[in-house]
VMD Tcl script that draws the C-alpha trace (Angstrom):
set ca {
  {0.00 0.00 0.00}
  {1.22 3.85 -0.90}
  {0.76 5.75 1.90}
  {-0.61 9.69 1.13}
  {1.63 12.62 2.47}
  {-0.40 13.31 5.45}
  {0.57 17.67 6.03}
  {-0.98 17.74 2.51}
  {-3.65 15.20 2.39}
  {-5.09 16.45 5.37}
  {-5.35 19.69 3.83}
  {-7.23 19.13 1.06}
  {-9.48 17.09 3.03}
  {-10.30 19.49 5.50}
  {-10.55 21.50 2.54}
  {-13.13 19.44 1.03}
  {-14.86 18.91 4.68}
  {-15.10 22.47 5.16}
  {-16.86 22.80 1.42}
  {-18.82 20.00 2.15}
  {-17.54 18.26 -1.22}
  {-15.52 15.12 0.85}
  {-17.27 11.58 -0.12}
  {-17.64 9.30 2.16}
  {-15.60 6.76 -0.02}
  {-12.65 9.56 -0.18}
  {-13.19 9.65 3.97}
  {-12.87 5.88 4.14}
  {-10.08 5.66 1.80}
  {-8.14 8.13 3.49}
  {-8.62 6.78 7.22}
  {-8.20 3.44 6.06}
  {-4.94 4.02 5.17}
  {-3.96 5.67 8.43}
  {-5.68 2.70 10.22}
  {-2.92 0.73 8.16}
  {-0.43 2.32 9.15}
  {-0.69 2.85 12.49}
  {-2.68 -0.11 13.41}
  {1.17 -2.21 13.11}
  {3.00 -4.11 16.16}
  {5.52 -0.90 16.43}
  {2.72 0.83 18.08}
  {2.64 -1.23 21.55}
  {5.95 -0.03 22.78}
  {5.09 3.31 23.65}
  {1.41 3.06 24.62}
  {0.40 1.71 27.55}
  {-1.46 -0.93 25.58}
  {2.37 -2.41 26.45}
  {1.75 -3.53 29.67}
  {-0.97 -5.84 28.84}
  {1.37 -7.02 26.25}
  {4.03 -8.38 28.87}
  {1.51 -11.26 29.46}
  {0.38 -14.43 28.45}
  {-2.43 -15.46 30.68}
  {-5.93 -14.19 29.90}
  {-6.57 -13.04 33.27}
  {-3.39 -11.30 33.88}
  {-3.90 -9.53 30.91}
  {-7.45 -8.35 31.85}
  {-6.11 -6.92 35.10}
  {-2.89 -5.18 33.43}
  {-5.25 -3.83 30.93}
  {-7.65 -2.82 33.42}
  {-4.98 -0.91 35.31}
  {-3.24 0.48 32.42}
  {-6.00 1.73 30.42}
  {-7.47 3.01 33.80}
  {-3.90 5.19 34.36}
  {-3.79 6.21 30.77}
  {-3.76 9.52 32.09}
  {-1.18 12.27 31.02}
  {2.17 11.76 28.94}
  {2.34 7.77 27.21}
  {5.98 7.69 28.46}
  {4.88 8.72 32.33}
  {1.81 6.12 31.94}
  {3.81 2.97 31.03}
  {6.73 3.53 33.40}
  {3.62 4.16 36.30}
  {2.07 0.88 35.17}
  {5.23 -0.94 35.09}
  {6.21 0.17 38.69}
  {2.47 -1.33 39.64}
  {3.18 -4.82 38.10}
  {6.82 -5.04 39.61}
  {4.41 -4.45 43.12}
  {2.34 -7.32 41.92}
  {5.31 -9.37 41.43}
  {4.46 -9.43 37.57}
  {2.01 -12.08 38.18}
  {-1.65 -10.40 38.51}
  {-3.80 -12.77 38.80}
  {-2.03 -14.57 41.65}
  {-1.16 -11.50 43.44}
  {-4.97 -10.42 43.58}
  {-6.09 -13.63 44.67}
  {-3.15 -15.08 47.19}
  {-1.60 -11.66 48.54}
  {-1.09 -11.19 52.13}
  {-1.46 -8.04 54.19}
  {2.08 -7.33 54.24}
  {2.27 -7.90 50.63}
  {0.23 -4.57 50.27}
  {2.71 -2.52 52.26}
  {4.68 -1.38 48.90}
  {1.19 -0.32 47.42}
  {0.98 2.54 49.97}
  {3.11 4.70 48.53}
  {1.64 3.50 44.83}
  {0.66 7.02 42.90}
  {-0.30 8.24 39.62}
  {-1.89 11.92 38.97}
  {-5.37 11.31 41.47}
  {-5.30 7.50 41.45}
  {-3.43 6.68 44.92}
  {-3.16 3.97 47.41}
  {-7.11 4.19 48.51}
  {-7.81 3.73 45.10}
  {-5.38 0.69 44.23}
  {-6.34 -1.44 47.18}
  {-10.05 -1.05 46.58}
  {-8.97 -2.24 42.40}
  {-7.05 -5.01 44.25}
  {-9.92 -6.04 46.49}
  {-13.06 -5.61 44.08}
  {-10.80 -7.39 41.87}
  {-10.34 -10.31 44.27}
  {-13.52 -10.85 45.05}
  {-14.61 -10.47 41.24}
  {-12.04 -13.64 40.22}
  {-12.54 -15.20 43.15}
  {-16.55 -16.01 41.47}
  {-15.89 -15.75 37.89}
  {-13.04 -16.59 35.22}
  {-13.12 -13.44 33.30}
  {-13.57 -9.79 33.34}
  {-15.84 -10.12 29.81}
  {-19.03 -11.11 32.03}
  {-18.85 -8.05 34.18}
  {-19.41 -5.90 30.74}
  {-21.06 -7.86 28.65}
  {-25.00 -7.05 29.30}
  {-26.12 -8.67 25.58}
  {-25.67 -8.80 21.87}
  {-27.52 -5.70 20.91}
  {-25.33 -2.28 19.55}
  {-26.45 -0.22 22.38}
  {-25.46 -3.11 25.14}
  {-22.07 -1.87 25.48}
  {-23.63 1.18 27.29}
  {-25.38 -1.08 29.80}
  {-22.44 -2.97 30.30}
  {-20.68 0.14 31.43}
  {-23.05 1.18 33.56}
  {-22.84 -2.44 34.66}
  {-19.61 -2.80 35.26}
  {-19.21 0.25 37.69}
  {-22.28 -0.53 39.54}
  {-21.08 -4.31 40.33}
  {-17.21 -2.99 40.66}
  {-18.26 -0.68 44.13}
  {-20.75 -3.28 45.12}
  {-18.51 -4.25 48.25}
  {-19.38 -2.49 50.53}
  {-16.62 -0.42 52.10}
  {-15.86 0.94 48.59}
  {-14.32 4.94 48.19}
  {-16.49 7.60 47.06}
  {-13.50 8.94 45.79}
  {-12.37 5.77 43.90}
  {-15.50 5.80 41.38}
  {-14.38 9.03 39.45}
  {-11.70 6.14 37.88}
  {-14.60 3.98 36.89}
  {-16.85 6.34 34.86}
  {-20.09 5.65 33.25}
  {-22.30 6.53 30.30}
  {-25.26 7.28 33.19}
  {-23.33 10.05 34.54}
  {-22.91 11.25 30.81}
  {-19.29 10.95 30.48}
  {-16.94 9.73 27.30}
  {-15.58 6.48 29.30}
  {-12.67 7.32 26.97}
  {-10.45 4.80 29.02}
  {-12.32 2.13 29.79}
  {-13.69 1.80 25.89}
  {-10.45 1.87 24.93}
  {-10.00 -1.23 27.12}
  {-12.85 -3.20 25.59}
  {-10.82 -2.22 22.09}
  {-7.88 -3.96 23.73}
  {-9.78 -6.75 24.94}
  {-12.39 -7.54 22.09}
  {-10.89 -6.34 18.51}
  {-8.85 -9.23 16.79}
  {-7.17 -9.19 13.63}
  {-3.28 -10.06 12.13}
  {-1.45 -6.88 13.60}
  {-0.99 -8.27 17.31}
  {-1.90 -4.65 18.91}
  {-5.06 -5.33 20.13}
  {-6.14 -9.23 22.18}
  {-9.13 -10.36 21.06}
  {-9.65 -12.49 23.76}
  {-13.41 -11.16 24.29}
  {-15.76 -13.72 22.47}
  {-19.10 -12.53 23.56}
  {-18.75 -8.31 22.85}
  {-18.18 -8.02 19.42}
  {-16.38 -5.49 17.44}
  {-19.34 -4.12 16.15}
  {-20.46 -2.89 19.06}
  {-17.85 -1.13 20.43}
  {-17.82 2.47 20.95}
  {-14.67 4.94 19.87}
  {-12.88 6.12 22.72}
  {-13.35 10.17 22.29}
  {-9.88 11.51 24.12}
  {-8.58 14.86 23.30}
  {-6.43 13.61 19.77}
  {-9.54 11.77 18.50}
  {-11.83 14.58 19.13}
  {-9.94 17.21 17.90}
  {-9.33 15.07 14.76}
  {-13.08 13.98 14.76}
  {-14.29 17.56 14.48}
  {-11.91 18.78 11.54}
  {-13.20 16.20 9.51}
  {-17.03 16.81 10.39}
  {-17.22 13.52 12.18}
  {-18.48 15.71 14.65}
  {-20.98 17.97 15.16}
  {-22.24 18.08 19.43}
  {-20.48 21.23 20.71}
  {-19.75 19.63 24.05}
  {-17.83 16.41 24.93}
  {-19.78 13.83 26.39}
  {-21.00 9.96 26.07}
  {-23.33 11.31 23.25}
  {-20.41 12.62 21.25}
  {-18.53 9.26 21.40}
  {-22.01 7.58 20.19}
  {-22.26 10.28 17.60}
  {-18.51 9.82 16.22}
  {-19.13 5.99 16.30}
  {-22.13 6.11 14.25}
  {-20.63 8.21 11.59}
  {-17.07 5.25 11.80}
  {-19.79 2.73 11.38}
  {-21.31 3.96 8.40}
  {-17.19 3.81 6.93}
  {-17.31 -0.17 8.60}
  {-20.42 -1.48 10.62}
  {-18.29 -4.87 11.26}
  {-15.13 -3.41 13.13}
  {-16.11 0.69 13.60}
  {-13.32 1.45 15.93}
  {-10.47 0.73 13.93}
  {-10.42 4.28 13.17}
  {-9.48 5.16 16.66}
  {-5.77 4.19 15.30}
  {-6.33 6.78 12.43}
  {-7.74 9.58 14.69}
  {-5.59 9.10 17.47}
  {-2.45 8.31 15.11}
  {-3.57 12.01 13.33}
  {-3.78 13.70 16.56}
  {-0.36 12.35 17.84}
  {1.18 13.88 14.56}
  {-0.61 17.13 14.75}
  {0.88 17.80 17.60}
  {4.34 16.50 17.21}
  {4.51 18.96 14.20}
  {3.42 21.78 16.37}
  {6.33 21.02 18.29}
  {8.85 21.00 15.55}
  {7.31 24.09 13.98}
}
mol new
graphics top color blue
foreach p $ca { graphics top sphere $p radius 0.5 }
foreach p [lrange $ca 0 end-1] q [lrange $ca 1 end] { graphics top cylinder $p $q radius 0.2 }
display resetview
């Protein structure tokens, strides 16, 4: 495949978005390229879709994934070395940490911190979490709420309602586990069920989610992906919210109603090199 100069492809296509002449097959094209060519193994060492990455069990990776995707907050570089620093406090072995630790092995945790997640928040993850795997196999049943488009959203809302079920859990912890009731993007944790439920030959994402299907999934809307989004009319709600990601999604699924968030890589990749050549300019 011949990639397109992107600094002048993107201009004539916001060009052509702002005079309302872009096609949707010229849209398609275009992203489908960048979905090409930043969809590629490269991309896992410097996102913090890495730390999943390090494992081989299902379960550990749904708990490194979990906790990365949950830190993805602030630089990539910052987010991976954080998430790396939690594992090596899990003894790089998840699974078995959350279910066999001992009180003293929770002593390092204390001082465990990442921009407003800190140790209150980590030993509630590492206690909802053990009680979660201690009656079930897999973190896919605690989303997955049915096989309809819009059951993602209820499995959202799911999720954080059964995750601070236990009874001593934070206040404070929830702001980490968002949800579509409270009308907010859930940019990390849909980026999660990319992680966990896309499959195809590149090796970024696991696709070890059966039941949630690609189809279903909803674009996580962070600040590179929006920004992108609205150049190129994908667009249109003033505000940021859960209806903006369902609103962006609907337009990706009209470009592929089998695997719409595959253009996350393009929007995302787009962002990342908008503002890279801000820097250098």
């Amino acid at each position: 495949m011949v990639y397109i100069n992107s600094s002048i492809i993107e201009k004539i296509l916001v060009v052509a978005v702002n005079r309302n002449k872009l096609t949707a097959a010229a849209l398609k094209e275009f992203l489908d390229q960048k979905v090409a060519l930043y969809n590629q193994p490269d991309f896992i060492e410097n996102d913090p879709v890495s730390i999943p990455h390090a494992f081989k069990k299902k379960q550990d990776i749904e708990i490194a994934g979990l906790f990365a995707a949950v830190l993805a907050w602030g630089q990539r570089k910052t987010i991976i070395n954080k998430c790396r620093q939690l594992m090596t406090m899990m003894d790089n072995d998840p699974h078995e940490f959350i279910l066999h630790h001992r009180e003293k092995d929770l002593k390092p945790l204390l001082l465990f911190k990442h921009r407003t997640f800190n140790a209150t928040d980590t030993l509630y993850f590492i206690e909802a979490l053990k009680w979660y795997y201690q009656n079930h196999r897999s973190l896919e049943d605690a989303f997955y709420a049915g096989d309809k488009v819009d059951t993602v959203e209820q499995g959202l809302n799911q999720f954080q309602e059964l995750f601070f079920s236990l009874d001593d859990a934070p206040h404070r912890t929830r702001k980490h586990i968002p949800s579509p009731a409270r009308k907010s993007t859930c940019k990390r944790l849909v980026m999660y069920l990319r992680w966990m439920v896309r499959d195809d030959d590149k090796g970024v994402d696991f696709g070890i989610w059966k039941k949630i299907k690609p189809s279903q999934l909803i674009c996580p809307c962070d600040v590179h992906v929006d920004r992108v989004a609205r150049r190129l009319k994908l667009i249109k709600r003033k505000q940021t919210d859960w209806q903006t990601a369902l609103e962006l999604t609907a337009r990706l699924r009209v470009l592929d109603p089998a695997d719409p968030v595959k253009y996350d890589f393009a929007l995302f990749g787009l962002g990342i090199e908008e503002g890279r050549a801000k820097r250098i300019a």
